[in-house]
Each structure stands twice: as structure tokens, then as C-alpha cells.
C-alpha positions in Angstrom: -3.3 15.6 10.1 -0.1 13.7 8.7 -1.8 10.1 10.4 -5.0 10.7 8.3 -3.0 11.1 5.6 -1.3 7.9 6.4 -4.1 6.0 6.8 -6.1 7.4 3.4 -3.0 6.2 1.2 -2.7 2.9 2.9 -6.5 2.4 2.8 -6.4 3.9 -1.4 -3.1 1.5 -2.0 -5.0 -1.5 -0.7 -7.9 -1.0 -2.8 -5.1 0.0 -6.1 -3.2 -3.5 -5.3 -6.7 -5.5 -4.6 -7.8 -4.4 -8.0 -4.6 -4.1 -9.6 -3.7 -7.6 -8.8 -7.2 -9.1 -9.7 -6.8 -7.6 -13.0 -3.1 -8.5 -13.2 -4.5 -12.6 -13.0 -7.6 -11.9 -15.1 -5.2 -10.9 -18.4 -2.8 -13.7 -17.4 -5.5 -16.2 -17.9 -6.8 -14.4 -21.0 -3.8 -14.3 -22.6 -3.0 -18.0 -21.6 -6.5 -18.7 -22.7 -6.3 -16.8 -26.2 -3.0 -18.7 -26.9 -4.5 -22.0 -26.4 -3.3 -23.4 -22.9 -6.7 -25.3 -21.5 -3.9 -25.8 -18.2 -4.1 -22.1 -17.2 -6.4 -22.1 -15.2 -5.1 -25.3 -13.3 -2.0 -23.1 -12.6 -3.7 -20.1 -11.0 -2.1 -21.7 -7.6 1.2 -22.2 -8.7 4.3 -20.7 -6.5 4.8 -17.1 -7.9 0.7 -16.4 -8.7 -0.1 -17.6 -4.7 1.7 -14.3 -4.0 -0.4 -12.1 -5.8 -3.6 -14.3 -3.9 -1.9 -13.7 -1.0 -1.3 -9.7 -1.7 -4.9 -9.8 -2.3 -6.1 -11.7 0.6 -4.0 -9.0 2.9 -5.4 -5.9 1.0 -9.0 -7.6 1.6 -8.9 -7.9 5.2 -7.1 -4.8 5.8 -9.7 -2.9 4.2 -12.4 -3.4 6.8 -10.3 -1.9 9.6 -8.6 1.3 7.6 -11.8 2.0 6.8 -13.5 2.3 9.8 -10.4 3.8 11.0 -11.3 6.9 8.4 -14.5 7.2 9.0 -13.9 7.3 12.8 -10.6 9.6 12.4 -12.8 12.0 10.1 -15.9 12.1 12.4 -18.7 10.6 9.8 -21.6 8.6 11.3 -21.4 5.2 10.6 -25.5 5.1 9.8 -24.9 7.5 6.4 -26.1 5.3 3.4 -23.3 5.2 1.5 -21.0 3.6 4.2 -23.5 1.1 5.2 -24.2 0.2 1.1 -20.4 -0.1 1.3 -20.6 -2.4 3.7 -23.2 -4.5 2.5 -21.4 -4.7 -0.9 -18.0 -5.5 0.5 -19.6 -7.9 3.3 -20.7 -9.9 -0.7 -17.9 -9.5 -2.1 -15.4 -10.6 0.5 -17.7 -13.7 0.4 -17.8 -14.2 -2.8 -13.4 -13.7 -3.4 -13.0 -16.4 -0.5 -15.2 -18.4 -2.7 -13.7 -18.0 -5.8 -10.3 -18.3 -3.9 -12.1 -22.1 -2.8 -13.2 -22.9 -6.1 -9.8 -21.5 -8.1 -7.7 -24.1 -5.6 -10.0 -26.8 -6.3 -9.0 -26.2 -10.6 -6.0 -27.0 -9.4 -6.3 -30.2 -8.4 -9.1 -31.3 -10.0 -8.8 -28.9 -13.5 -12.5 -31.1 -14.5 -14.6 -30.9 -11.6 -16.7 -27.5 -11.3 -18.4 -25.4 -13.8 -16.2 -22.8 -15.3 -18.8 -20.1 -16.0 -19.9 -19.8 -12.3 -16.0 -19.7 -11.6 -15.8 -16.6 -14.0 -19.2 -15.2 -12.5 -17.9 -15.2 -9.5 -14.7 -13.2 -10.5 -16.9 -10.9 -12.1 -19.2 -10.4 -9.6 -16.3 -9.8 -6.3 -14.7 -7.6 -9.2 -17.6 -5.3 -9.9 -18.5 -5.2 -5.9 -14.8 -3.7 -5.4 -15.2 -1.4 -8.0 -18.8 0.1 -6.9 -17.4 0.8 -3.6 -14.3 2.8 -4.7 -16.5 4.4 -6.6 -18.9 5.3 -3.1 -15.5 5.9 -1.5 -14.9 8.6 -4.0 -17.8 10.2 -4.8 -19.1 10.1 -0.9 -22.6 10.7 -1.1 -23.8 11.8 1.9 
């Protein structure tokens, strides 16, 4: 019983530092923002903030597998709606992080080229994809 627990805080922690960290850069670019510093968004990529993409990038990919690693370790059928819709969701909103992970690089070495409202919409959307599915991970409908 003490490896499920294991593997239900390190699949909770990746999803706390995932989201934690996406918020952690969303007010760090708000904050630059409301101060005035058009550049902010060109130094997303800088030395100490590709640590926090890369803490994100690891959370993301070791979701997948601690997941199904639950659900296996637990006994659940893989068919049940709400693990499939999980799925689905995180399956677009993987997609749409490595996307925005594409397009945030390319501000940073080309700060004009790109439109900065599909940039955000993006963020938005991989953030509200994460949050749906903790929310399915916690309220398990079955």
C-alpha cells in the first residue's frame, strides 16, 4: 500500500509543480507587463526561467505514465469515461504546451514575428486543459 502512496504524491506533485510553475511565469510576465517592459516576453527563455520550462516539460511527460500506473495499481478499467476524457484533454493540451513552448522560443529571437493573442490563447487554453483534468482526477466520476 506504501507504493500506491508513492506513486499518488508523485503523480499530485507533478500536476502541483505543472501548474504551480505555469502560474509562477504567467504573473512574471504580468507583472513585467503592468510595469511597462514590452522585452518580457522576449526573455521568457532566459537562463534561470528555462528551468522552470524544463520542471514543466518533466512534470508533463511524467504524467502520462504515473497515471496509468494508478489506474493499473488501483484496478480501474481504462474504458471508464472520465479517464478516457482525461486523456483526450491532456493528449490537447500536451500539444498545445509544446506549441506554445515553440512559439514562446521563437519571441525570443524574433520578439515581432507571431501574433501575441494566439500566444496567450494558447497559454490559456493548455492551462484550462490541466486544470479540467485535476479536477476529473479529483472528483473521479465513474
Amino acid at each position: 500500500m506504501e507504493y500506491l502512496t508513492t506513486l499518488k504524491v508523485l503523480h499530485i506533485s507533478a500536476t502541483v509543480l505543472l501548474l504551480g510553475s505555469a502560474l509562477g511565469l504567467a504573473i512574471w510576465v504580468w507583472l513585467a507587463r503592468r510595469k511597462g517592459d514590452t522585452a518580457a516576453a522576449s526573455r521568457l527563455m532566459q537562463r534561470p526561467l528555462v528551468f522552470v520550462w524544463l520542471l514543466m516539460g518533466i512534470c508533463l511527460v511524467s504524467m502520462p505514465f504515473t497515471g496509468w500506473w494508478l489506474v493499473h495499481l488501483i484496478g480501474w478499467p481504462l474504458g471508464q469515461t472520465w479517464v478516457l476524457g482525461s486523456s483526450v484533454i491532456y493528449t490537447f493540451g500536451a500539444f498545445s504546451w509544446f506549441w506554445l513552448l515553440e512559439r514562446v522560443n521563437r519571441l525570443r529571437t524574433a520578439p515581432t514575428a507571431g501574433n501575441p493573442k494566439f500566444t496567450l490563447a494558447l497559454a490559456l487554453f493548455s492551462g484550462v486543459c490541466f486544470i479540467a483534468i485535476a479536477g476529473l482526477m479529483g472528483a473521479k466520476p465513474v
